[in-house]
Each structure stands twice: as structure tokens, then as C-alpha cells.
C-alpha positions in Angstrom: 67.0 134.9 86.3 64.6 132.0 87.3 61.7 132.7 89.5 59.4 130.1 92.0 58.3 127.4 89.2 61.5 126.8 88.4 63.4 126.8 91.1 61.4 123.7 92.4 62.8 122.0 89.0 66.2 122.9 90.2 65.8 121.7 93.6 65.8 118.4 92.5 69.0 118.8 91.1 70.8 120.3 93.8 69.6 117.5 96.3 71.1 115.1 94.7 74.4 116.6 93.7 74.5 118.1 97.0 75.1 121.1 96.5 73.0 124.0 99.1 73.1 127.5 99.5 75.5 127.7 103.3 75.0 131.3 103.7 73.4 134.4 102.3 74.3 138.0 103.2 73.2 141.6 102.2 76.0 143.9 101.4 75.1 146.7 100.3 73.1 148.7 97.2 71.8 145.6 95.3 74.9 143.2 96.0 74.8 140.0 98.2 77.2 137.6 99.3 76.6 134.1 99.3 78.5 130.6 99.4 77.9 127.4 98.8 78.7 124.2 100.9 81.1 123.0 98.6 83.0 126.5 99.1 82.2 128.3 96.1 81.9 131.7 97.3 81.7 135.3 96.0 79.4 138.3 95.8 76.5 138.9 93.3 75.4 142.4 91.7 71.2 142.2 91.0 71.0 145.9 90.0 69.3 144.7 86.6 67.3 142.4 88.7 65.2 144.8 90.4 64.5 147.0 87.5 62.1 143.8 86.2 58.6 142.7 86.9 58.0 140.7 90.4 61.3 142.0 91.8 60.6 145.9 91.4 59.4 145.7 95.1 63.1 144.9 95.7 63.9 148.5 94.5 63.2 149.3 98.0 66.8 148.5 99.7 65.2 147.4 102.7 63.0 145.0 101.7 66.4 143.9 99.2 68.1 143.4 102.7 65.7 140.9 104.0 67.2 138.3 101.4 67.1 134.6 103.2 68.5 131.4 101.9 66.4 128.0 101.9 69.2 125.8 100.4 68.5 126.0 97.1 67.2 129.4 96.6 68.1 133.0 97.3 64.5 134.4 98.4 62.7 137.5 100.1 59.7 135.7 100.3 58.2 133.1 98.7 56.9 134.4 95.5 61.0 135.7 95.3 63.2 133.4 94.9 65.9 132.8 92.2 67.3 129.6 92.3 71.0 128.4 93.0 71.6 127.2 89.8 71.3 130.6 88.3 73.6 131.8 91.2 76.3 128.9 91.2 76.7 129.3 87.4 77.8 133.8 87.7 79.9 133.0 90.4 81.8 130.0 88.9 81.4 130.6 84.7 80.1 127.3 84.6 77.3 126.0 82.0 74.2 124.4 83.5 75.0 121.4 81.7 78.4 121.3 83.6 76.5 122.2 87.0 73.6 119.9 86.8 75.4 116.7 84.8 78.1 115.4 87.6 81.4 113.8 86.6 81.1 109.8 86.5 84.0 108.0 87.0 83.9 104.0 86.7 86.3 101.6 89.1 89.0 100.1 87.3 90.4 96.2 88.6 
């Protein structure tokens, strides 16, 4: 999972494909929902998240449920954060390289 630094990196490439975090929801235990504004959608599982460094204070379900969207991040505050990227690519199996380079098409006469 990518913490603060680089989801700033990531940021940059979500603003210009577009693509922004719509909605983020706690479900229950350590699972979220979220979806995205280009209707990807599904639910997340971050029980190995919070067994791991900065997120251990996420261990406490409360504070878990307190999880916020920006747009491009999942956060409970701003030194936790994981950025969509990370999220967008479990819930659709896509690469990064398939989520950050967009399809070009050229015009044809």
C-alpha cells in the first residue's frame, strides 16, 4: 500500500485522467466500500493493512471508521492516506501501467 509521499505523485495522474474517488464508506471489521466516478465500484478488505507500521492505530475499529475520501486518496487523517491508484488497481485487476498510461486513439480522414 502507498502512504502520503506518494500519493501526491499519484494525484497528478488521476487529475488528468480524471479519474476521483466519488464515495468512500465503512462497512464493517476492516472492509470499506468505495467507487469511483467512472463507476468502478466494489468493497476493499485492509485486515493486513492495519497489522503494519503507521496504520496500527487503525486496529482500533473506530478510528478505521472515520475513513474520508479527498478524490484521490482513501484517508483517516492526513498522515493516512493510501492512494487511488493502489485502490483502482484490487478492485479492477488492472496494472498501473494500464491505469496511469490512457488509450490514444488518432483521427482517421
Amino acid at each position: 500500500m502507498c502512504i502520503y509521499t506518494f500519493t501526491r505523485i499519484c494525484m497528478f495522474f488521476f487529475v488528468n485522467l480524471g479519474m476521483k474517488v466519488q464515495e468512500v464508506k465503512y462497512v464493517s471489521d476492516y472492509i470499506i466500500s468505495i467507487k469511483f466516478d467512472d463507476g468502478v465500484y466494489g468493497t476493499i478488505e485492509l485486515n493486513d493493512l492495519v497489522q503494519k507500521g503507521i496504520f496500527k492505530v487503525l486496529q482500533d475499529k473506530n478510528e478505521f471508521a472515520k475513513v474520508y475520501t479527498n478524490g484521490y486518496s482513501i484517508a483517516w487523517s492526513n498522515e493516512l492516506e493510501i492512494d487511488a491508484t493502489t485502490i483502482y488497481a484490487e478492485l479492477t485487476g488492472k496494472n498501473f501501467g494500464e491505469i496511469l498510461s490512457p488509450k490514444l486513439s488518432h483521427a482517421t480522414n
